[in-house]
C-alpha positions as CSV (number, residue, x, y, z in Angstrom):
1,X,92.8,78.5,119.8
2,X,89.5,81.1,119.2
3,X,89.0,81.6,115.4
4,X,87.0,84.6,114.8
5,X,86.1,85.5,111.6
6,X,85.4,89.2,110.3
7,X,83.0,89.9,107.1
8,X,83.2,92.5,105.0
9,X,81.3,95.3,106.7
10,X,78.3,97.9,105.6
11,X,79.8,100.1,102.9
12,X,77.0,102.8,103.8
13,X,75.5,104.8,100.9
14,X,73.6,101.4,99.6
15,X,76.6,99.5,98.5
16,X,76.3,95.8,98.4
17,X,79.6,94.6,97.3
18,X,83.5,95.8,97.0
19,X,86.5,94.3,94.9
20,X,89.3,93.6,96.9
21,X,92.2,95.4,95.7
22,X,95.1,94.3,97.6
23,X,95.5,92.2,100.4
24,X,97.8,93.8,103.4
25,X,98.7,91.0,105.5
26,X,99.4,87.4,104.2
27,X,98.0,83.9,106.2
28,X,100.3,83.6,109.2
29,X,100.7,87.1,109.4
30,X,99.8,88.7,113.0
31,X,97.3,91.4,113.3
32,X,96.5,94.1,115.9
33,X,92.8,95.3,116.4
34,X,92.2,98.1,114.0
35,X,94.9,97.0,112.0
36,X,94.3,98.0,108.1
37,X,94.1,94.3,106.3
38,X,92.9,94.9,102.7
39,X,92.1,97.1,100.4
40,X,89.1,97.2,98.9
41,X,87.3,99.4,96.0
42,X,83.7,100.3,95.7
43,X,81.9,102.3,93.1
44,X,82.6,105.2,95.4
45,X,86.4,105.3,96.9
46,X,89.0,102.9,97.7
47,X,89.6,102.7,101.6
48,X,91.4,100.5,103.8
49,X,89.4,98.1,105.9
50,X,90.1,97.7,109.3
51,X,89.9,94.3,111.3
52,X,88.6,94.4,114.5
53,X,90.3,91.2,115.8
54,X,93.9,90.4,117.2
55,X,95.6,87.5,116.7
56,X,97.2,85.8,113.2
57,X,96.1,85.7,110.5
58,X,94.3,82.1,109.6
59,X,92.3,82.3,106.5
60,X,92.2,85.3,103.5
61,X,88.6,84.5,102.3
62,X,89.2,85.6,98.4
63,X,91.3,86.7,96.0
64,X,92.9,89.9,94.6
65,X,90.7,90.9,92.3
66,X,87.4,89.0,93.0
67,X,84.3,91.1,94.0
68,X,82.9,90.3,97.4
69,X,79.6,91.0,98.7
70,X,78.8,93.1,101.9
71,X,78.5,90.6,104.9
72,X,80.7,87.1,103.2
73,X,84.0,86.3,104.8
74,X,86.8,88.5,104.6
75,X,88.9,87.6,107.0
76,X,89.8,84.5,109.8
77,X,91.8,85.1,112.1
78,X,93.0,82.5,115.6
79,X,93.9,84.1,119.1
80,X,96.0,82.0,121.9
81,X,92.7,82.7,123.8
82,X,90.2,80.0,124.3
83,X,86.8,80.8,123.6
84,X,85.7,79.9,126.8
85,X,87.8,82.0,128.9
86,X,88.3,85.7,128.8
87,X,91.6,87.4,128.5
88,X,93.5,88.8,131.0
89,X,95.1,92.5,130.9
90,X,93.7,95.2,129.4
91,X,90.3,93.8,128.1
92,X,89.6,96.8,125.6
93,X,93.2,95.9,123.8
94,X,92.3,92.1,123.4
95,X,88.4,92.4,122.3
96,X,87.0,93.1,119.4
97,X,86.6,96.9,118.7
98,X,82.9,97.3,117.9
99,X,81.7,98.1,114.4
100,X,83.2,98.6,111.4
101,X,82.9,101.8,109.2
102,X,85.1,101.5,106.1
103,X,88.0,103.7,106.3
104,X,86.9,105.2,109.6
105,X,88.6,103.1,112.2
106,X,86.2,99.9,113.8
107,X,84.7,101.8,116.3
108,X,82.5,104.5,117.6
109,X,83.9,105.5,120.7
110,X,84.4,108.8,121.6
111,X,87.5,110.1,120.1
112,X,89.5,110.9,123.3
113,X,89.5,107.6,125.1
114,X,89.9,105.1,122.1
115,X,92.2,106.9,120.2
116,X,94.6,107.1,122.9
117,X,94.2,103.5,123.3
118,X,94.9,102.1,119.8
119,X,97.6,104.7,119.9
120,X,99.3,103.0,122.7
121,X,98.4,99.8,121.0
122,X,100.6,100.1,118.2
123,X,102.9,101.4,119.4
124,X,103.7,98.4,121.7
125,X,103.3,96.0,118.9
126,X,105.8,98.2,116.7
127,X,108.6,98.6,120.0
128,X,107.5,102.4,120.0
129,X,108.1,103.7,123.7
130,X,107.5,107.3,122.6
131,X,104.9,109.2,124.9
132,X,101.5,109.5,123.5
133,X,100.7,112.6,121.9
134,X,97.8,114.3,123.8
135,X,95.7,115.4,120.4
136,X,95.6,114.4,116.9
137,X,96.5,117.5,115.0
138,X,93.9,118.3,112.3
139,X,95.5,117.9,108.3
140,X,95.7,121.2,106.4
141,X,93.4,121.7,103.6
142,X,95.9,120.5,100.9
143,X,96.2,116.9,102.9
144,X,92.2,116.8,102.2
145,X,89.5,115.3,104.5
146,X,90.2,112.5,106.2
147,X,89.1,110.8,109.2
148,X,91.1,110.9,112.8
149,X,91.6,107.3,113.1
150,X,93.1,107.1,109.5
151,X,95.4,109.9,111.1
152,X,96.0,107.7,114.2
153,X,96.4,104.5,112.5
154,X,96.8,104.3,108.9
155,X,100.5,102.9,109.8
156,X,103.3,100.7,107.7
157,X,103.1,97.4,108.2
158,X,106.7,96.6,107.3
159,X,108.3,97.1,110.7
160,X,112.1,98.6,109.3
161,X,114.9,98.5,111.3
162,X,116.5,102.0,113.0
163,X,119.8,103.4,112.6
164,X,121.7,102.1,115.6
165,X,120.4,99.1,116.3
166,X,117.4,100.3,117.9
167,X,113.7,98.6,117.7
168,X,112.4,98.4,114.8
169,X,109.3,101.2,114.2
170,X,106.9,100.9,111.5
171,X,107.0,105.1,110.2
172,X,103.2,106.4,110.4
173,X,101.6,107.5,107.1
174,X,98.2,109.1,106.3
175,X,97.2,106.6,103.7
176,X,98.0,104.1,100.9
177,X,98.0,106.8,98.5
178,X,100.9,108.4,100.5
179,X,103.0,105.1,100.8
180,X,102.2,104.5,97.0
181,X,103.8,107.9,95.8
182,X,107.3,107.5,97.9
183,X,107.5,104.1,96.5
184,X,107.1,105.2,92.9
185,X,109.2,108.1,93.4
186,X,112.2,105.7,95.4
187,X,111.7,107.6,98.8
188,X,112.6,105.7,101.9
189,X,110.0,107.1,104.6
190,X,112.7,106.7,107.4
191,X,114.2,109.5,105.7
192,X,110.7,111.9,105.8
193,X,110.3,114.2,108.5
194,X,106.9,114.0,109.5
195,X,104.4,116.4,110.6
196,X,104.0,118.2,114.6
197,X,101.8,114.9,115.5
198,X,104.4,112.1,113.9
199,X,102.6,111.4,110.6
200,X,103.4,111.4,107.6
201,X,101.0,113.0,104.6
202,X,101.5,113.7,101.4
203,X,102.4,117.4,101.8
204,X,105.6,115.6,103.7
205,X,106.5,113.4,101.0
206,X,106.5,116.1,98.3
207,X,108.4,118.5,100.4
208,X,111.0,115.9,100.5
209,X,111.2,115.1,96.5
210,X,111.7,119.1,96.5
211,X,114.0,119.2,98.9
212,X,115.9,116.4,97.0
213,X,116.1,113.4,99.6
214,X,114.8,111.0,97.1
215,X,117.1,108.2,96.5
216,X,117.7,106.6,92.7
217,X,114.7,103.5,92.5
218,X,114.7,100.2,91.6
219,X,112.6,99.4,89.2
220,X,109.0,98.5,90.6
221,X,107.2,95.6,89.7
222,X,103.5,96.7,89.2
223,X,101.2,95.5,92.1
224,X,98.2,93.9,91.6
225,X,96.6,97.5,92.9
226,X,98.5,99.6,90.3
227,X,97.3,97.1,87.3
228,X,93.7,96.9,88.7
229,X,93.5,100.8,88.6
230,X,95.2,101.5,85.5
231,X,96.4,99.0,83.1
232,X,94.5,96.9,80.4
233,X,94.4,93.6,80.7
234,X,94.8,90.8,78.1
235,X,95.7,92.0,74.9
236,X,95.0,90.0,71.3
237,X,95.8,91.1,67.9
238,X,96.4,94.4,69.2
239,X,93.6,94.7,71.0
240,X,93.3,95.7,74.8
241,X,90.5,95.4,77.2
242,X,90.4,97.1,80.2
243,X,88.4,95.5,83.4
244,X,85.3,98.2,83.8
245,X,85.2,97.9,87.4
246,X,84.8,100.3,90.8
247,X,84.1,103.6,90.2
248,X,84.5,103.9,86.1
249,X,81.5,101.1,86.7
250,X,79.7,103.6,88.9
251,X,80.5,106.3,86.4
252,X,79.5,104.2,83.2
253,X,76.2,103.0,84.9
254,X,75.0,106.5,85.8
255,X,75.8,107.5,82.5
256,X,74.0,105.3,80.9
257,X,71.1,105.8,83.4
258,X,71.0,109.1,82.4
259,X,70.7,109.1,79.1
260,X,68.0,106.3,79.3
261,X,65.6,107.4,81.2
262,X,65.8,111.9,80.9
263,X,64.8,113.7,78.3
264,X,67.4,116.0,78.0
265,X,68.0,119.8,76.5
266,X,70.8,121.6,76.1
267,X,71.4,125.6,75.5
268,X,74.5,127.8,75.3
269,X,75.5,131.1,76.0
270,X,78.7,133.5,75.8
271,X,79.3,135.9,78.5
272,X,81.9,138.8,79.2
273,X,83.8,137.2,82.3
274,X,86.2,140.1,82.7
275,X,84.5,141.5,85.6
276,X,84.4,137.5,87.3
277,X,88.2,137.5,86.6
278,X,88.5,140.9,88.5
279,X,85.9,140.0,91.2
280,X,88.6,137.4,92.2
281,X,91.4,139.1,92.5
282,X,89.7,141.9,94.3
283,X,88.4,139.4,96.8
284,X,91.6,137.3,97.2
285,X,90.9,134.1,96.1
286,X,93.9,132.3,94.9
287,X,93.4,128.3,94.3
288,X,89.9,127.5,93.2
289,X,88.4,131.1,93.8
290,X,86.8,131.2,90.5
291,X,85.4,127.9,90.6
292,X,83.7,128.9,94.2
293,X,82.2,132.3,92.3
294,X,80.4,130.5,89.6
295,X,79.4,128.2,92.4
296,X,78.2,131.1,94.6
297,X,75.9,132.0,91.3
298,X,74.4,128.9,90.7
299,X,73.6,129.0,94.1
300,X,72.0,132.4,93.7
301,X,70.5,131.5,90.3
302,X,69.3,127.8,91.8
303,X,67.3,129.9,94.5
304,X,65.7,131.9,92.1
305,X,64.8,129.0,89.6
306,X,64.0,126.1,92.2
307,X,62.6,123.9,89.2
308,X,66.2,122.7,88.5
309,X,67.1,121.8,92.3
310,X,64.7,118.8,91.7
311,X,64.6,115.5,90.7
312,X,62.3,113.0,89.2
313,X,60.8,110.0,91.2
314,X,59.7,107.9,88.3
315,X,58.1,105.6,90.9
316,X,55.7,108.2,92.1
317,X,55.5,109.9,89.0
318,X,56.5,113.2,91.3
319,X,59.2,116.0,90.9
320,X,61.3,116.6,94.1
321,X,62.2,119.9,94.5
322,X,65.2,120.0,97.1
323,X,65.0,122.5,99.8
324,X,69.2,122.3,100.4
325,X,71.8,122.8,97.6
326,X,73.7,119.9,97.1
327,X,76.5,121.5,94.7
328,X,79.0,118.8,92.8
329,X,81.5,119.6,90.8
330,X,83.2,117.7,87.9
331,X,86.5,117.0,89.6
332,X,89.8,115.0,87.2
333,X,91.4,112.4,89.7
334,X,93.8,109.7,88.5
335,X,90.6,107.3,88.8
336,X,89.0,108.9,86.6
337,X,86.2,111.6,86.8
338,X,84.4,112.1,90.1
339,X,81.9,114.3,91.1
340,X,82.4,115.5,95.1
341,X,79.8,117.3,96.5
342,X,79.6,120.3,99.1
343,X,76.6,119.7,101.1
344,X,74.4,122.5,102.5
345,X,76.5,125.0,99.9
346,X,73.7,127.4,99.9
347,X,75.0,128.0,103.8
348,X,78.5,128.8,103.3
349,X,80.5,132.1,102.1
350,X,82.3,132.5,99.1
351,X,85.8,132.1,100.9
352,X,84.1,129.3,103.0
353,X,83.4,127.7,99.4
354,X,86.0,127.9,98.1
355,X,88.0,126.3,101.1
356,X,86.0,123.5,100.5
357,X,86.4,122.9,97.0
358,X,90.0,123.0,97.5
359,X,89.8,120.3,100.0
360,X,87.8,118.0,98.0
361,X,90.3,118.2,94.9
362,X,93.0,117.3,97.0
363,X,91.7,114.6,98.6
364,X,90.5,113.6,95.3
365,X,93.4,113.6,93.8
366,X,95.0,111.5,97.3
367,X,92.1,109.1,96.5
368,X,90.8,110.0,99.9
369,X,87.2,111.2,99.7
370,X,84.9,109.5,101.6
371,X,81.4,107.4,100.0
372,X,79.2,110.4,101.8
373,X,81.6,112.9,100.0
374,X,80.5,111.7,96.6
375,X,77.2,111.2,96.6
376,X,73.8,113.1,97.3
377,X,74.2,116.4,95.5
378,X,71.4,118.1,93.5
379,X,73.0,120.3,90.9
380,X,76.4,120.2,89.6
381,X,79.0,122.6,88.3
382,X,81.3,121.1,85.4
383,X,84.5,123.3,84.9
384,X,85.6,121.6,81.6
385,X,87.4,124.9,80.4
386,X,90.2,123.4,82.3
387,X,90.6,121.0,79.8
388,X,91.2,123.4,76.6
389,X,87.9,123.2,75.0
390,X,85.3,126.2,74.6
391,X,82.3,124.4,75.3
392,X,80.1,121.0,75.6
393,X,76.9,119.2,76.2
394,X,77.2,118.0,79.5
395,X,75.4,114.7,80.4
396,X,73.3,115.4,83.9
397,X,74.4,113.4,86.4
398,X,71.6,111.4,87.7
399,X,68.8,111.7,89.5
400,X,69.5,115.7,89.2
401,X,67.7,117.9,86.8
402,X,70.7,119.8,85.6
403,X,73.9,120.8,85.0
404,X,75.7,123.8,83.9
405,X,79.2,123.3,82.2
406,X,81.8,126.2,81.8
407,X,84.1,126.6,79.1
408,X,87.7,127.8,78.9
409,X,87.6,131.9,79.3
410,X,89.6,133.1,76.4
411,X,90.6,137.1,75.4
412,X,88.5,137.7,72.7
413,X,86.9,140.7,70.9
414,X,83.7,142.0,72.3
415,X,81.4,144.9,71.3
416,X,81.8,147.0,74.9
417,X,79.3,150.4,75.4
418,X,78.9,150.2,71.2
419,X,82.9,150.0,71.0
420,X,85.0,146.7,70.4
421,X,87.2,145.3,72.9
422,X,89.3,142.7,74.2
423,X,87.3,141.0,76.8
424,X,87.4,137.7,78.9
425,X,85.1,135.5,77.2
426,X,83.7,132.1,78.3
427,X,80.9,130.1,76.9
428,X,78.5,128.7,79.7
429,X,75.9,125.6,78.5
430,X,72.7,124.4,80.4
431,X,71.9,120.8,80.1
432,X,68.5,120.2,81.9
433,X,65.8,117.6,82.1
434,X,62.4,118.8,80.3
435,X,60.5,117.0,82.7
436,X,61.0,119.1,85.3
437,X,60.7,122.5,82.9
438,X,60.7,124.0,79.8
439,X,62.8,126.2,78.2
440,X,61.8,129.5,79.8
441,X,62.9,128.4,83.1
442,X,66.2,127.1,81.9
443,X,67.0,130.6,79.7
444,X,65.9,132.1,82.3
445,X,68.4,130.5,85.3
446,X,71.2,130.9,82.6
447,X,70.7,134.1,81.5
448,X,70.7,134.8,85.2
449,X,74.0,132.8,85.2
450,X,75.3,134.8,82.6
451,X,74.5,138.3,84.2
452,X,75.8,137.9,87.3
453,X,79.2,136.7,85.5
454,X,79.6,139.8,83.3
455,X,78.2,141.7,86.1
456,X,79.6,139.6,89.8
457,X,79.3,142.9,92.0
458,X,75.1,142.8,91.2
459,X,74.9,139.8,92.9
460,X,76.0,141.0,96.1
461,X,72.9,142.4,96.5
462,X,70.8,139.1,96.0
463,X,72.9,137.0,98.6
């Protein structure tokens, strides 16, 4: 017997450690290569990690819970083949699948010849004889970004038996956050239809719950996942504490960063966003449209006032001034706030922005965003009008030089052409860092802000 053990892999994006969430397989268990194992979160996203081994599973190297660093022991697992021989068959099915990307599939061949592989793979471990679909249709924007072999192999592990007597087939799923949401809701997925390519996302589940195929649950016993996401632990005298771990750590630590180390400013303005409101409607954009028009300004605004696309290298005592824009957006997720990014935003339309931020809600609000989807922006966008409140004084999110918050936009009088009015009326604040420049630059870049809100159709011809 051939014990072959697989370490927790490179997380990317400098992380050096993960907590392991929830264990998917117990010891004994078998496993298939690229079979999803364990789930683990970083200060980034919670993925599935895939093992690139076959055979059962011999040794779970730590516990739900514990924190393990990038490169210790995850996983050992045995195969019936010696070491010293190799296996017969279909060599690419019985070897190891190359290396790992977390929550990308454990290997970097090309897309058409793998694919189909692992496909056929799990499909004779689960007693699937279906044909193999030729392509791997792409999710809709409300599924949110994922990757193709989460698509191809994000599967349940609990094989379930088929009406009639027929082999048992393990229903395909998107991701955990899909399985998660029948459970809590009492869906059986046997009862889902899934979408043109056999999946099943999250779009599939909720059309079901509408369409009233949800069965009366049990109740459900909290996993270790739910309570390590959500709940407080250990309570005394009334009091709770609640483990700061994953990406609240990440959250709390840049936070904390950020008000150590810039010198920070704040300053406020009210604007006429009647014409913003209008601009919308007039271009069509529905879900997230004006979100992607104050985006489109501080794009426009950021390009006329580079000083606050920058950074401050405190090693080299230099500012960076950023040639791309970056943009992140305060996002609400049931983990908590995060801030996704759309790289290269300077480069897209309005409608191609808005698409975007609409994609990177959803996925998180799945819990699906990638590491490289939350990280490396240089100016963000905070949208805490949602929330009720008029206006704030946002904290930047470090290393950037700036951020521009938005309050609710609220019918109130305004003084129109000497005359008072009932107008649209949202407050917009500027927190920058007075390292990287004074106040004339940052009135200037909001009052820009402001302008082109009261006044959207001016802008058009700046961009």
């Amino acid at each position: 017997m051939a014990e072959q053990t697989f370490n927790l892999p490179d997380l990317g994006e400098g992380l050096t450690e993960a907590d392991l969430v929830e264990w998917l397989v117990a010891d004994g268990d078998e496993v298939a290569i690229d079979q999803h194992v364990v789930v683990v979160e970083t200060a980034k996203a919670t993925v599935e990690v895939p093992c690139p081994y076959a055979g059962r599973v011999h040794t779970r190297h730590g516990a739900e819970g514990d924190t393990i660093a990038v490169g210790s022991p995850l996983l050992t697992v045995t195969s019936g083949v010696s070491s010293e021989a190799p296996a017969t068959g279909d060599s690419d099915e019985e070897d190891g699948s190359g290396a790992v990307l977390v929550g990308y599939g454990t290997t970097d061949v090309g897309a058409s010849g793998s694919s189909g592989r692992r496909a056929a793979r799990l499909r004779r471990r689960t007693g699937d004889t279906s044909p193999t679909p030729s392509r791997m249709t792409a999710p809709s924007a409300t599924d949110g970004p994922i990757s193709p072999s989460l698509a191809e192999e994000a599967v349940i592990r609990q094989e379930r038996p088929q009406p009639g007597g027929a082999s048992p087939i393990a229903p395909k799923v998107i991701s955990p956050i899909v399985r998660r949401l029948a459970s809590e809701r009492g869906l059986d997925l046997r009862t889902i239809a899934p979408g043109p390519d056999g999946i099943i996302r999250r779009s599939d589940v909720e059309a079901a719950l509408q369409a009233g195929l949800d069965t009366p649950a049990a109740p459900r016993s909290p996993s270790r996942r739910d309570s390590s996401l959500t709940a407080p632990q250990g309570a005394a005298n009334g009091d709770t504490r609640v483990p700061l771990t994953g990406i609240r750590r990440m959250v709390a630590d840049k936070l904390t960063t950020s008000r150590r180390e810039i010198p920070d400013a704040t300053t406020w303005v009210d604007a006429d966003a009647t014409g913003l409101v209008e601009a919308r409607r007039a271009i069509g954009l529905e879900r997230g449209g004006l979100l992607a028009l104050l985006g489109r300004i501080c794009i426009a605004g950021l390009k006329r006032f580079p000083e606050l696309n920058a950074s401050v290298d405190t090693e080299r005592q230099e500012i960076v001034r950023h040639g791309a824009i970056h943009l992140g957006f305060a996002a609400d997720s049931p983990r908590g706030l995060v801030v996704p990014v759309v790289h290269d935003a300077d480069k897209l339309t309005t409608r191609q922005l808005a698409e975007r931020m609409v994609q990177l809600v959803d996925a998180a609000r799945d819990g699906s965003l990638a590491p490289a989807e939350l990280t490396g922006g240089t100016f963000t966008l905070n949208n805490y009008g949602v929330f009720g409140v008029d206006g704030s004084t946002p904290i930047i999110n470090h290393p950037e030089a700036a951020m521009i918050g938005v309050g609710r936009i609220i019918a109130r009088p305004w003084v129109v052409d000497g005359e008072l009015a009932v107008r649209k009326v949202v407050q917009l604040g500027l927190t920058f860092d007075h390292r990287v420049c004074d106040g004339g630059v940052a009135g200037g870049f909001l009052r820009f802000v402001a302008d082109a809100v009261e006044r959207p159709l001016q802008l058009l011809g700046d961009v």
